[in-house]
Backbone as CSV, one residue per row, in Angstrom:
resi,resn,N_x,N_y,N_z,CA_x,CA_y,CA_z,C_x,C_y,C_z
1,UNK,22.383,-7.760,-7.226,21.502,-7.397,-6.113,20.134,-8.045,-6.306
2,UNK,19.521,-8.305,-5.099,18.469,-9.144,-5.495,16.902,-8.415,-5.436
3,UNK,15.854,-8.456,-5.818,14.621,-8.211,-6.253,14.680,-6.945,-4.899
4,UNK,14.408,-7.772,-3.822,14.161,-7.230,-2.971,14.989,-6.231,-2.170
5,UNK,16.235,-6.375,-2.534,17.121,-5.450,-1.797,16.948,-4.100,-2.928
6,UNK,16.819,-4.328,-4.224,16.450,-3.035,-4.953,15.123,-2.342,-4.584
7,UNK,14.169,-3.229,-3.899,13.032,-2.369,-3.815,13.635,-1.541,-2.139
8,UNK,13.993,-1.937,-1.367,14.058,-1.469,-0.180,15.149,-0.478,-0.661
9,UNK,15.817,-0.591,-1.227,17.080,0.787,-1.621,16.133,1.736,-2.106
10,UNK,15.184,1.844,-2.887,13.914,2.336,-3.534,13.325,3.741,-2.375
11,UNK,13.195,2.743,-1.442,12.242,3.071,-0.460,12.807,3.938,0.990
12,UNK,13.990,3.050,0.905,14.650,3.971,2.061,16.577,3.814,1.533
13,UNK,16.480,4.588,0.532,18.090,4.698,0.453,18.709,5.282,1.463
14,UNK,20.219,4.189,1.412,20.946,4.371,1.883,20.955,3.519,3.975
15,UNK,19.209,3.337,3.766,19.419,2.461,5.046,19.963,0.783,4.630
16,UNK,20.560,0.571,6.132,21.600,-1.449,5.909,20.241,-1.671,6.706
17,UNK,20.039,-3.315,6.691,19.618,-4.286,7.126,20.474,-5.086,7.567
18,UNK,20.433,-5.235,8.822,21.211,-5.962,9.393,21.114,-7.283,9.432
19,UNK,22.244,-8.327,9.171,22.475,-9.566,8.596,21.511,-10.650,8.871
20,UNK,20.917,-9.783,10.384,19.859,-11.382,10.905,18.401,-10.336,11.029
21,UNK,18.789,-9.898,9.745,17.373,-9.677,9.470,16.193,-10.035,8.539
22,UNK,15.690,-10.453,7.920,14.588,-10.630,7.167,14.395,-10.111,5.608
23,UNK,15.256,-9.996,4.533,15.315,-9.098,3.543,13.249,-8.566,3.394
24,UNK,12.667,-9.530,3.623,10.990,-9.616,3.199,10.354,-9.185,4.477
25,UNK,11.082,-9.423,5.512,10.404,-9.080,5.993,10.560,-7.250,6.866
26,UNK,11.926,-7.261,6.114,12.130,-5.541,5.842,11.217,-4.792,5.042
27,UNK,10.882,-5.243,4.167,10.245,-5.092,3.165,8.933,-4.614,3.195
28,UNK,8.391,-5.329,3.849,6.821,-5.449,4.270,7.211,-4.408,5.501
29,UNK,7.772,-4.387,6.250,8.053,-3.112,7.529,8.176,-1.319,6.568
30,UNK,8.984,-1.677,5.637,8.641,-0.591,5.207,7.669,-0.079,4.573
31,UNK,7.171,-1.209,3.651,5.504,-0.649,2.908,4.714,-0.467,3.726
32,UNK,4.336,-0.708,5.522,3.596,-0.226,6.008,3.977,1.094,6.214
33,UNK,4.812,2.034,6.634,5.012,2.947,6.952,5.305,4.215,5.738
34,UNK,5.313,3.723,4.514,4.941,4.892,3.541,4.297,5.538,3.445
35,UNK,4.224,6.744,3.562,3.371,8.007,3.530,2.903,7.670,1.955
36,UNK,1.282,7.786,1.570,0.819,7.818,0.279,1.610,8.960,-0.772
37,UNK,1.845,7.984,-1.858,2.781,9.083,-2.857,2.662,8.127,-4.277
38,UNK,2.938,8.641,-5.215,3.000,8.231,-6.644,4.603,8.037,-6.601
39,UNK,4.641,6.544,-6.978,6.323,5.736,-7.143,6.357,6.046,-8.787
40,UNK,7.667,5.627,-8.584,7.966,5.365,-10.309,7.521,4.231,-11.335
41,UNK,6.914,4.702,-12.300,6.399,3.358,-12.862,7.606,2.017,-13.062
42,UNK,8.752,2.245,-12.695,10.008,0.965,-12.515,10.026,0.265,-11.630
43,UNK,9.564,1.309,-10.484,9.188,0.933,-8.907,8.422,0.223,-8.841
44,UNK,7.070,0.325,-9.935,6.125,-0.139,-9.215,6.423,-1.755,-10.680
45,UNK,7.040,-1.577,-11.287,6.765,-2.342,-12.379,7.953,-3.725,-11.108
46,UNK,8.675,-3.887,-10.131,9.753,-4.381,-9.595,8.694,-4.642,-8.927
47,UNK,7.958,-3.784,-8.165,7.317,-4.489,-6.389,6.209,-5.141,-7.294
48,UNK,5.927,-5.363,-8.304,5.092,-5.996,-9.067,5.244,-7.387,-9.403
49,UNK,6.681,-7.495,-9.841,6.839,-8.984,-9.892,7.374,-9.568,-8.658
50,UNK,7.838,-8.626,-7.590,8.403,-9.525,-6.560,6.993,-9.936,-5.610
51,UNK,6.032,-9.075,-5.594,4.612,-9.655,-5.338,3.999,-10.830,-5.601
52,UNK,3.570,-10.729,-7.017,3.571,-11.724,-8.049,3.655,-12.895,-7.595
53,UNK,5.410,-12.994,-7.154,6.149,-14.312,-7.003,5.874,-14.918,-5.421
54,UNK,5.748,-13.708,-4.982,5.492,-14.270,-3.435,3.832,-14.497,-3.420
55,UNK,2.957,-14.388,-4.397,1.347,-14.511,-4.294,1.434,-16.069,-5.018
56,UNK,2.489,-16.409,-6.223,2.689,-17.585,-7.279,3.190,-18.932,-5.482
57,UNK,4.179,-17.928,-4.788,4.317,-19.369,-4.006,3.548,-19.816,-2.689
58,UNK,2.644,-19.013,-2.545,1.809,-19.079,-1.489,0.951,-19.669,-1.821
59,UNK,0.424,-19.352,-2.986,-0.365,-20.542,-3.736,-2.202,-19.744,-3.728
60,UNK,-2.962,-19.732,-5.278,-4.187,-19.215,-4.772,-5.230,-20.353,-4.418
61,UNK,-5.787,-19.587,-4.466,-7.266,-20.665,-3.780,-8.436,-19.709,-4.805
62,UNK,-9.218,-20.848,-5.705,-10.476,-20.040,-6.697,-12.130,-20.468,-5.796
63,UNK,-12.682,-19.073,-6.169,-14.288,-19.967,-5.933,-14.294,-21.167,-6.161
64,UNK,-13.761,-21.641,-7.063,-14.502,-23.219,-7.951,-13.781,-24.107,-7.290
65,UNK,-12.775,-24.122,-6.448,-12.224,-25.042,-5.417,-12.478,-25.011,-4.217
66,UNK,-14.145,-24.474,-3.780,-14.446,-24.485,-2.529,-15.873,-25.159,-2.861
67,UNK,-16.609,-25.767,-1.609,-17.731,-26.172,-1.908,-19.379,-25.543,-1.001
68,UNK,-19.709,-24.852,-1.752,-20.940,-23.851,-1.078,-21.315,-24.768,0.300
69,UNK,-21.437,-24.450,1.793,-21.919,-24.968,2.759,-23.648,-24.806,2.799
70,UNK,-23.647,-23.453,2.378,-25.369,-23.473,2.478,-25.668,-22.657,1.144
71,UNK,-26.512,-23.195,0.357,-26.745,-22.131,-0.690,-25.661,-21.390,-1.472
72,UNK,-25.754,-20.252,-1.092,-25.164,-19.126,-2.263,-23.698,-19.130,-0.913
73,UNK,-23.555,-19.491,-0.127,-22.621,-19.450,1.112,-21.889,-20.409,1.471
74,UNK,-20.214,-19.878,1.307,-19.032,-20.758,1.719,-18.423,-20.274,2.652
75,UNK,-17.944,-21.147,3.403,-17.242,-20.881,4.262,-15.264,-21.785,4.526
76,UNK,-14.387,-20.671,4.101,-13.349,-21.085,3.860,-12.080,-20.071,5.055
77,UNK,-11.693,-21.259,5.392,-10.830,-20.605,6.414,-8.900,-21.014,6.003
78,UNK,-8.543,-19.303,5.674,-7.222,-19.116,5.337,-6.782,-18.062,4.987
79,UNK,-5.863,-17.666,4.379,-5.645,-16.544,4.011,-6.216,-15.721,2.999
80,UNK,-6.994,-14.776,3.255,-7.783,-13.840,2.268,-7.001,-13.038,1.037
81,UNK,-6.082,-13.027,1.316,-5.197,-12.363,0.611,-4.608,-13.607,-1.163
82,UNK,-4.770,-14.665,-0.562,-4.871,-15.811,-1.681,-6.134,-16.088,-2.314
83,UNK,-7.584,-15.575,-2.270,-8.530,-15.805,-2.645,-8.658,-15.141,-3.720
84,UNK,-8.861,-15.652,-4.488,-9.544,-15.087,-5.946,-11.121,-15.305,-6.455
85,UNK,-11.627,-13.971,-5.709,-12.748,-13.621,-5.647,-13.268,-12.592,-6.743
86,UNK,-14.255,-12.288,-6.849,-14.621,-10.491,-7.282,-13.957,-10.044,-6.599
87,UNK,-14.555,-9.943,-5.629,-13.997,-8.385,-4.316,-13.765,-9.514,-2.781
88,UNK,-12.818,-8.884,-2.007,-12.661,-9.198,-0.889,-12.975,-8.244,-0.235
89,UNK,-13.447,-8.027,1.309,-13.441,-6.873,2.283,-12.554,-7.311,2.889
90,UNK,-11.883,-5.301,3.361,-10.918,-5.235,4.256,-11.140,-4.528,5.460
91,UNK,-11.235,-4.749,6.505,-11.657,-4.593,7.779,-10.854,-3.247,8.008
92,UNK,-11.088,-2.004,7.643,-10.164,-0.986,7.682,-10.316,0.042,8.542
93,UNK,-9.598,1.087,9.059,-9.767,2.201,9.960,-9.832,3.607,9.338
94,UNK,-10.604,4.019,10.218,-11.604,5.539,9.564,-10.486,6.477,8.884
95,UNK,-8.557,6.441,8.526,-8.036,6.493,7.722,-8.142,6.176,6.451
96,UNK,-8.133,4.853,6.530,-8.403,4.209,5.284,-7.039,3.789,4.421
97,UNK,-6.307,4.075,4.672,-4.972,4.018,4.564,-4.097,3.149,4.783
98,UNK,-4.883,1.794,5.250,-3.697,0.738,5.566,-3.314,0.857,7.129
99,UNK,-2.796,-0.123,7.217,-1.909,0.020,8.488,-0.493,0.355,8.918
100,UNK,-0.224,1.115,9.336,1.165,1.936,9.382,1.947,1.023,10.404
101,UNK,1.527,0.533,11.423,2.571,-0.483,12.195,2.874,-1.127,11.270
102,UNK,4.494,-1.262,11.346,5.157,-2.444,10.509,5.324,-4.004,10.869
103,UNK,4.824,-4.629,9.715,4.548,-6.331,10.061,3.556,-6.282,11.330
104,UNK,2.628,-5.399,11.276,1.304,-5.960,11.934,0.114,-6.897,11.626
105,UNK,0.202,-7.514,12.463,-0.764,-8.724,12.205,-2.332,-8.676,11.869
106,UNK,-2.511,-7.288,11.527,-4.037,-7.463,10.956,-3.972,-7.521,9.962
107,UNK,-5.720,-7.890,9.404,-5.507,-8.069,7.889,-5.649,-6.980,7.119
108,UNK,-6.054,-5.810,7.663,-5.768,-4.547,6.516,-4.047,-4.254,6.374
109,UNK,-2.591,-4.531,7.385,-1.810,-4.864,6.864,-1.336,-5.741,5.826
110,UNK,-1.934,-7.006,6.010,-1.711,-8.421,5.321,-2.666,-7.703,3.851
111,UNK,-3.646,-7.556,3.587,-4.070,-6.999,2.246,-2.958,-5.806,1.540
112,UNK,-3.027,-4.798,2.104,-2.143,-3.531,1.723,-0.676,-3.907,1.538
113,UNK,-0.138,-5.093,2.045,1.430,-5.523,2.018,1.064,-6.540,0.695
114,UNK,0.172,-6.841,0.401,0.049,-8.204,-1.030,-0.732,-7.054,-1.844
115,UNK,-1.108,-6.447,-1.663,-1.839,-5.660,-2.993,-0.799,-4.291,-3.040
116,UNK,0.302,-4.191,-2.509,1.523,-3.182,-2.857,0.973,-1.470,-2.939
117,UNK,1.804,-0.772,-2.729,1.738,0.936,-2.467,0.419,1.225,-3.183
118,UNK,0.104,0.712,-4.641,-0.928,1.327,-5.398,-2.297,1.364,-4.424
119,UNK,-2.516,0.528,-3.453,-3.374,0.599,-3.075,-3.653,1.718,-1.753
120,UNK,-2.764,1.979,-0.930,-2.767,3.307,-0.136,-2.675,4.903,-0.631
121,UNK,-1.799,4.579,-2.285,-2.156,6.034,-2.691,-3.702,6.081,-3.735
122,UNK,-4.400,4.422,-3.920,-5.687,4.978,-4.127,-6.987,5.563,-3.210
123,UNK,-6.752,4.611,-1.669,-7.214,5.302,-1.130,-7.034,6.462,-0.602
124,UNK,-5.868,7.064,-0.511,-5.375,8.266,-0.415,-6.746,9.120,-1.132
125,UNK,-6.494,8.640,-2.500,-7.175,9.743,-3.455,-8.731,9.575,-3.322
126,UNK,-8.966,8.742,-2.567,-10.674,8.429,-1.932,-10.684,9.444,-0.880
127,UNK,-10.088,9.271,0.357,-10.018,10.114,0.888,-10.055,11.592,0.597
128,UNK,-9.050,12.452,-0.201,-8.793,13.858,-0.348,-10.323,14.110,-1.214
129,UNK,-10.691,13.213,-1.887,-12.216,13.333,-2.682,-13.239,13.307,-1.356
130,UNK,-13.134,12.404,-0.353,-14.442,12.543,0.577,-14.363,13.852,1.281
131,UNK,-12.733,14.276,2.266,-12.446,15.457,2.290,-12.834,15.139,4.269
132,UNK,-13.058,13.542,4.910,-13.197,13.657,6.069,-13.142,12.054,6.405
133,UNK,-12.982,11.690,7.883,-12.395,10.771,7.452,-13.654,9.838,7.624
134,UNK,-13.357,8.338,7.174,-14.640,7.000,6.780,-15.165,6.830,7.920
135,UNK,-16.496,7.272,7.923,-17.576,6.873,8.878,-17.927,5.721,8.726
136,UNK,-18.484,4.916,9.952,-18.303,3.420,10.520,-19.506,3.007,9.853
137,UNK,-19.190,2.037,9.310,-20.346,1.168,8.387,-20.686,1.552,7.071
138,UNK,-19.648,2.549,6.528,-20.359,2.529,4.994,-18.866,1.888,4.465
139,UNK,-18.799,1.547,3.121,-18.129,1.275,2.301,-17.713,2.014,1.027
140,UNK,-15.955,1.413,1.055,-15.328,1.905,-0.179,-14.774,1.155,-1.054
141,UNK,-14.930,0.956,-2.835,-14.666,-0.062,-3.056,-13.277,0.584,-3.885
142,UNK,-11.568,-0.334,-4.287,-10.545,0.134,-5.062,-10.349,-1.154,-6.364
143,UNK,-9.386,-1.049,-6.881,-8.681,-1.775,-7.490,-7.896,-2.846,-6.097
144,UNK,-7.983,-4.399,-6.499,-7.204,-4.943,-5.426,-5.570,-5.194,-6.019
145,UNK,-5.447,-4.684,-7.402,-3.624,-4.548,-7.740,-2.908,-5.921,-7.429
146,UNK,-1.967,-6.426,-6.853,-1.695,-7.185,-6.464,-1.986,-8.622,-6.310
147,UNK,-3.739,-8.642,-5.775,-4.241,-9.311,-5.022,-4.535,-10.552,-6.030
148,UNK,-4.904,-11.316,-5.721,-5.963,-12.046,-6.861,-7.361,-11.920,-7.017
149,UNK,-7.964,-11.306,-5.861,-9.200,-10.864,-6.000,-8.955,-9.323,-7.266
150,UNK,-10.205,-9.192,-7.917,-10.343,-7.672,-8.645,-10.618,-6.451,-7.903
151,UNK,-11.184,-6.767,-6.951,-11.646,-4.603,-5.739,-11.289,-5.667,-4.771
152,UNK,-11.115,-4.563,-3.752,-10.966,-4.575,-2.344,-12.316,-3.656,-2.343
153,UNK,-13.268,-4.448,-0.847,-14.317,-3.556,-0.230,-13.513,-2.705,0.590
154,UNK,-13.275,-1.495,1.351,-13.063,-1.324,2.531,-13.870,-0.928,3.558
155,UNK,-14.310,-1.026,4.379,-15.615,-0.850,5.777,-14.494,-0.587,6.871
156,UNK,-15.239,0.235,7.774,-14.900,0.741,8.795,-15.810,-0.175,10.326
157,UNK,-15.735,-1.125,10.963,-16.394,-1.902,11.800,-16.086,-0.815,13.191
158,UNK,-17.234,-1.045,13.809,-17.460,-0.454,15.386,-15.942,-0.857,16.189
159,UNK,-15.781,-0.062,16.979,-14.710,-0.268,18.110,-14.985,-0.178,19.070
160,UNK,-14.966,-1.279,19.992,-15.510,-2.193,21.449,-15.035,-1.587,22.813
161,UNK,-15.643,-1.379,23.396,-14.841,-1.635,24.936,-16.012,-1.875,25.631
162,UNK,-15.646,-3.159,26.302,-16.665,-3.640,27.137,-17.674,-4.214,26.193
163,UNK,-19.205,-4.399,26.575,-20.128,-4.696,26.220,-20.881,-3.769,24.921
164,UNK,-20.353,-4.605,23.554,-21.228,-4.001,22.468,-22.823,-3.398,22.652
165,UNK,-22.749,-1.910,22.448,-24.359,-1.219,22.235,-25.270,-1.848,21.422
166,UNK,-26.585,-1.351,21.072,-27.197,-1.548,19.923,-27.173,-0.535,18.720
167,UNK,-26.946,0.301,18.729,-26.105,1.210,17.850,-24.360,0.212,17.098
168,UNK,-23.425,-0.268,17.985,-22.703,-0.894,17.239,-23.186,-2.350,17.219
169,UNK,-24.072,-2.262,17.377,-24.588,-3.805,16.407,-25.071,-3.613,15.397
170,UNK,-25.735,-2.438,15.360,-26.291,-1.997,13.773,-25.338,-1.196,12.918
171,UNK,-24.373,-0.380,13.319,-22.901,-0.598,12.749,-22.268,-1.138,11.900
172,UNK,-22.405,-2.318,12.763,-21.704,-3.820,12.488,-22.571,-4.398,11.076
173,UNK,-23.665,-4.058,11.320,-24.337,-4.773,10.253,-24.700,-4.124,9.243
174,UNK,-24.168,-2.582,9.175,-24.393,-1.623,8.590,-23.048,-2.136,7.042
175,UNK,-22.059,-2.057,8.215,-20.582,-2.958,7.359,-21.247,-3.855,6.477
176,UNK,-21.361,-4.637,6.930,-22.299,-6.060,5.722,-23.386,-5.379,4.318
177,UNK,-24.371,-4.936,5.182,-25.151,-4.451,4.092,-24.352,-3.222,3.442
178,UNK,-23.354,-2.280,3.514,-23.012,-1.544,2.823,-22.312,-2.119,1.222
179,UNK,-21.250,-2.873,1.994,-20.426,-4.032,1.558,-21.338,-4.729,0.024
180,UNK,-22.394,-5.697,0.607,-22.760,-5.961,-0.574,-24.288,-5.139,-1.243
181,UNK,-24.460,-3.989,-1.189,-25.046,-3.291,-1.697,-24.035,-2.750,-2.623
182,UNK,-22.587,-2.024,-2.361,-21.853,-1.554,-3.758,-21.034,-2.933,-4.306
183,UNK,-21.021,-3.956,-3.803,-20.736,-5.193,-4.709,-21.970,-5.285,-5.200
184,UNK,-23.155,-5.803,-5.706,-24.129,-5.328,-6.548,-24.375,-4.365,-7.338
185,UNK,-23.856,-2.951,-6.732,-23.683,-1.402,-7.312,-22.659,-2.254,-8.711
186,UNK,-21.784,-2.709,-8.593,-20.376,-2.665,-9.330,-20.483,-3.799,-10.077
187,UNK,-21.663,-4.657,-10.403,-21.739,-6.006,-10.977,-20.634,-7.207,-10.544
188,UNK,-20.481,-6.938,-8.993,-19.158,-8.296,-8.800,-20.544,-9.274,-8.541
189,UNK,-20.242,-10.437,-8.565,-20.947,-11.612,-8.600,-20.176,-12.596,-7.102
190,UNK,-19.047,-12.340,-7.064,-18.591,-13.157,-5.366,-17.803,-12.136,-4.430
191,UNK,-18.192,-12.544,-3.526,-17.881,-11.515,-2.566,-17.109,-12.551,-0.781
192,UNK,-16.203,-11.861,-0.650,-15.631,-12.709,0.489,-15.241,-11.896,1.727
193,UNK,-16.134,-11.947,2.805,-15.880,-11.050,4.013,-14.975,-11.916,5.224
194,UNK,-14.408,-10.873,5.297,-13.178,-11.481,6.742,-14.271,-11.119,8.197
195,UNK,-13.704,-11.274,8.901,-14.578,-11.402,10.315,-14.275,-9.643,11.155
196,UNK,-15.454,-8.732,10.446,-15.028,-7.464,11.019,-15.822,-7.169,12.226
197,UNK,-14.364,-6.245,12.605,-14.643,-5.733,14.054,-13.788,-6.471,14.697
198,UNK,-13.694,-8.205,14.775,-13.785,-8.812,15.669,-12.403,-8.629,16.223
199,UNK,-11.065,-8.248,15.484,-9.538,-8.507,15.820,-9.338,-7.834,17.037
200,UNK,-8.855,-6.325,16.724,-7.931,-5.551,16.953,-9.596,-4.361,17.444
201,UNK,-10.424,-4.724,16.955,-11.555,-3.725,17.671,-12.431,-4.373,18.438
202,UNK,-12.048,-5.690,18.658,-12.495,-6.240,20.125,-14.147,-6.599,20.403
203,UNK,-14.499,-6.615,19.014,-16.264,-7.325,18.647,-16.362,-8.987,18.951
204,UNK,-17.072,-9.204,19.769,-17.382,-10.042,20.615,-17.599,-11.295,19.125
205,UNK,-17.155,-12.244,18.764,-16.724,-13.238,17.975,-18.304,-13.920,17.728
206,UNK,-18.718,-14.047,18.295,-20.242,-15.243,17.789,-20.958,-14.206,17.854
207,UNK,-21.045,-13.207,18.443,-22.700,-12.123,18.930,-22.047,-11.499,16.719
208,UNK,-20.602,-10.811,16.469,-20.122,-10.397,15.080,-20.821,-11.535,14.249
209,UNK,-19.981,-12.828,14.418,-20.940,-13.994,13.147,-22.670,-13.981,13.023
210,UNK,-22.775,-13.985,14.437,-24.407,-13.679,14.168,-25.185,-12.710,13.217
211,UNK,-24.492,-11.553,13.841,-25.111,-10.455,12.637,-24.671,-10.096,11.226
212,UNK,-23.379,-10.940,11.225,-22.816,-11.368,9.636,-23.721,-12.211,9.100
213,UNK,-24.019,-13.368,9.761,-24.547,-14.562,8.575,-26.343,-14.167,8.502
214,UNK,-27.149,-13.168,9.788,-28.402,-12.311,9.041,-28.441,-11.790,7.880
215,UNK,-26.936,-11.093,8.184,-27.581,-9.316,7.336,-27.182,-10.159,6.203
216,UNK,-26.120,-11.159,5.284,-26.123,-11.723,4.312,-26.646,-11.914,3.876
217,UNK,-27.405,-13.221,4.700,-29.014,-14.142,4.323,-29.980,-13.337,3.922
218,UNK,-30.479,-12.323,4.525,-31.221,-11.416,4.689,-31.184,-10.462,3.519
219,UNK,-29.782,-10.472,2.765,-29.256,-9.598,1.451,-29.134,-10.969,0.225
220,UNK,-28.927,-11.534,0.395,-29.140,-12.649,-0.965,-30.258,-13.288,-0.962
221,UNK,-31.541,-13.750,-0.330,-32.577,-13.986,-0.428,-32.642,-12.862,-1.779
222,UNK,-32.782,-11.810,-1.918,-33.371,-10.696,-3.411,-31.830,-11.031,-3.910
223,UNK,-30.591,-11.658,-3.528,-29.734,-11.367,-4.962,-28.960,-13.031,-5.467
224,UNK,-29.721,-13.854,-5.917,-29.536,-15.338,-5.969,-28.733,-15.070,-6.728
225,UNK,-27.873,-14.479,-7.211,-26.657,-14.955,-8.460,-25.537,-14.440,-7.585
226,UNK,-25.476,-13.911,-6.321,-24.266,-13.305,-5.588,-24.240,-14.485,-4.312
227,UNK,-22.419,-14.557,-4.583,-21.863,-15.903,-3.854,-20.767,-15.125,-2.809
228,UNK,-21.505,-15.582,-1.498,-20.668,-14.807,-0.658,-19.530,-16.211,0.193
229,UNK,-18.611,-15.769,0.590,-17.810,-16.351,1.045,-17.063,-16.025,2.662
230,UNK,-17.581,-16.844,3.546,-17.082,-15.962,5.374,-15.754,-16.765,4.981
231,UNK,-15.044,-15.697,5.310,-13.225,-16.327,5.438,-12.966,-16.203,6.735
232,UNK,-12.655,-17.213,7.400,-12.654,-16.908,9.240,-10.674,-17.133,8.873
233,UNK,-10.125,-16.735,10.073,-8.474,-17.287,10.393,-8.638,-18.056,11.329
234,UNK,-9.244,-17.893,12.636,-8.641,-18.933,13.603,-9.923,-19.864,13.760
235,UNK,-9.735,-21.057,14.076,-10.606,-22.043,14.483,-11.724,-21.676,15.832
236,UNK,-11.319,-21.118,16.217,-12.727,-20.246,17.364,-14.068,-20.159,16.054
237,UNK,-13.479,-19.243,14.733,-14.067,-18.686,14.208,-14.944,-19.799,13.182
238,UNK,-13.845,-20.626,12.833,-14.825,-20.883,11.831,-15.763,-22.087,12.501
239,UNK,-15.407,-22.680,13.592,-16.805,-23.366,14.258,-17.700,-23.216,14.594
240,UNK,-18.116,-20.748,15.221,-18.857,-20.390,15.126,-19.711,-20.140,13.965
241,UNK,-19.133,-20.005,12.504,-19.434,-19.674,11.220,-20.154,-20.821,10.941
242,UNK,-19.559,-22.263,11.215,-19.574,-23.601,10.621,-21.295,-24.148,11.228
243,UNK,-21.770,-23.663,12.808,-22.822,-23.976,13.577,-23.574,-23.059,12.878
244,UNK,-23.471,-21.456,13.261,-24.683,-20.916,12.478,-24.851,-21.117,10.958
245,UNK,-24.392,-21.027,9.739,-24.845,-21.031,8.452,-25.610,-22.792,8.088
């Protein structure tokens, strides 16, 4: 039996996958939808190397193979989940918990599916400690497990309809400065933010970069040894990133 068909027997015994289906990408359907729980250390020692192998062929990407665009600031567009940073931020919801749609296309799925279960039952245990759920613009930092980065940030970004307030612009920028105020708190030295708000909560794409590449500038002017990194995905993004910095 192969890597992966033992972890999904793991997870949901006794369910088939049907022949034209995806063994991985069963896989990833079910780690979104796990209720937070403590696995077996066999369990986790299996979704460990089959991770591993799928992080070994995707291939990483280091600080030292990118080249600073401005100063203490790079700008690299790809998958965040391959970066080997200090800390990455994950654009997360006032759960905190990952994303429960299976094979959803945001990146707090895409993080929580490469950094494996350990990371929903740590925030789990963030959560039952705060005791309510993550108010918008502060930050939480975990173990990133999996990842190649060391913490995951997690931030909670404003959610849009229509024309952004000035309240979620300061929100928005609340995310940033929270972000690298406990990366400083925690002695990380690089830090790599994905483009929050902008997906799935509908933050207007250049007005978001704008108040990303301030509140940064505006936060490393006092911290010259911290190397931040905008990770955009789609090309909209990183031409807005690429004009302002």
């Amino acid at each position: 039996m192969a890597l992966v068909d033992e972890l999904i027997a793991e997870l949901a015994p006794g369910l088939e996958i049907p022949a034209n289906v995806d063994k991985d990408y069963a896989f990833r359907g079910l780690m979104a939808i796990q209720e937070p729980q403590k696995l077996s250390v066999e369990f986790y020692r299996k979704q460990n190397g089959y991770l591993q192998e799928k992080l070994h062929r995707k291939g990483v990407t280091c600080l030292e193979d990118l080249s600073p665009i401005s100063n203490q600031l790079y700008l690299w567009q790809g998958d965040i989940t391959t970066l080997a940073v200090d800390g990455i931020v994950n654009a997360a919801n006032s759960q905190l918990l990952g994303c429960f749609v299976p094979n959803h296309r945001c990146i707090d799925n895409a993080i929580h599916c490469q950094a494996g279960l350990q990371l929903r039952m740590a925030c789990a245990e963030l959560m039952v400690e705060q005791g309510h759920l993550e108010p918008t613009g502060q930050a939480k930092i975990t173990l990133a497990y999996n990842l190649p980065s060391k913490y995951v940030l997690h931030t909670v970004g404003p959610i849009i309809q229509g024309k952004p307030s000035l309240e979620q612009m300061r929100e928005l920028a609340s995310c940033y400065q929270s972000c690298l105020e406990l990366a400083v708190e925690r002695g990380l030295t690089s830090l790599a933010f994905c483009c929050i708000s902008t997906g799935e909560f509908h933050f207007p794409n250049e007005l978001a970069a704008q108040i990303a590449v301030k509140t940064v500038k505006d936060f490393c002017h006092n911290h010259p040894d911290l190397k931040i990194v905008f990770n955009v995905f789609k090309d909209e993004d990183w031409e807005i990133y690429k004009t302002l910095i």
